[in-house]
N, C-alpha and C positions, 0 to 999 in steps of 0.2 A: 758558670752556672749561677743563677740566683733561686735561693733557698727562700721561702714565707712560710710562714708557720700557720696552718692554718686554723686549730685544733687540739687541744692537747699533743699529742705526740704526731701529728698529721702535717706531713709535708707536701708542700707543692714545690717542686724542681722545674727551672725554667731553664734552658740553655741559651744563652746569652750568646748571639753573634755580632761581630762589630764589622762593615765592608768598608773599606775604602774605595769611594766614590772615583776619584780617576783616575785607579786602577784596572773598573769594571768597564769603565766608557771610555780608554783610554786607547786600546788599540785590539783588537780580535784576536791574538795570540795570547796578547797577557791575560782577556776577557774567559778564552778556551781554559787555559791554564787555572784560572781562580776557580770557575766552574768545576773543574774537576778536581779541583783542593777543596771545594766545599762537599762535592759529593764523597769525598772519601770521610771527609770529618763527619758528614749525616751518618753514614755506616759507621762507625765508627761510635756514635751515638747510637743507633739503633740497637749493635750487637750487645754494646755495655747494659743498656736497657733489657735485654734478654739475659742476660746474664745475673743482674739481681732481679729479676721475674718483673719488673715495674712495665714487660713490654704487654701482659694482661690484664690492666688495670679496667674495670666493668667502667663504660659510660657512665654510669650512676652516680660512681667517684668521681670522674673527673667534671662531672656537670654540676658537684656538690661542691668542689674543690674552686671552679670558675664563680660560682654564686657566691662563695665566700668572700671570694679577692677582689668581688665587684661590689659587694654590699658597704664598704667604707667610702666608695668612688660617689654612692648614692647622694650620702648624709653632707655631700661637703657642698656647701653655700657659695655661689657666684655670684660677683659682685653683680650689679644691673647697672648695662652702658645709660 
């Protein structure tokens, strides 16, 4: 999970997945397989989310939470090829 502080006391929680690539395109058996190791871990995600209430978080928040974590991406200067 990655943690950003948005806020005073205001977190945004990201959950972090990492795939290995030719595991997924590697053969239809292990592709089934991963597939459905990912889907247990989303539930698994989902239910923890119900669990500390963060599964009814108002749009509002999370559209407040997204505009904060983009507003630093704004102000940063690219070079010019």
């Amino acid at each position: 999970m990655k943690v950003d502080v948005i806020k005073g006391s205001q977190f945004l929680v990201t959950p972090q997945l990492t795939l290995n690539r030719p595991v997924v395109t590697h053969g239809r058996k292990n592709r089934k397989q991963l597939l459905r190791e990912l889907a247990t871990a989303v539930d698994e995600l989902r239910q923890d989310a119900r669990e500390k209430g963060i599964d009814k978080v108002p749009m509002r928040e999370i559209n407040a939470a997204v505009a904060a974590a983009r507003r630093p991406q704004k102000t940063i200067k690219r070079p010019i090829k």
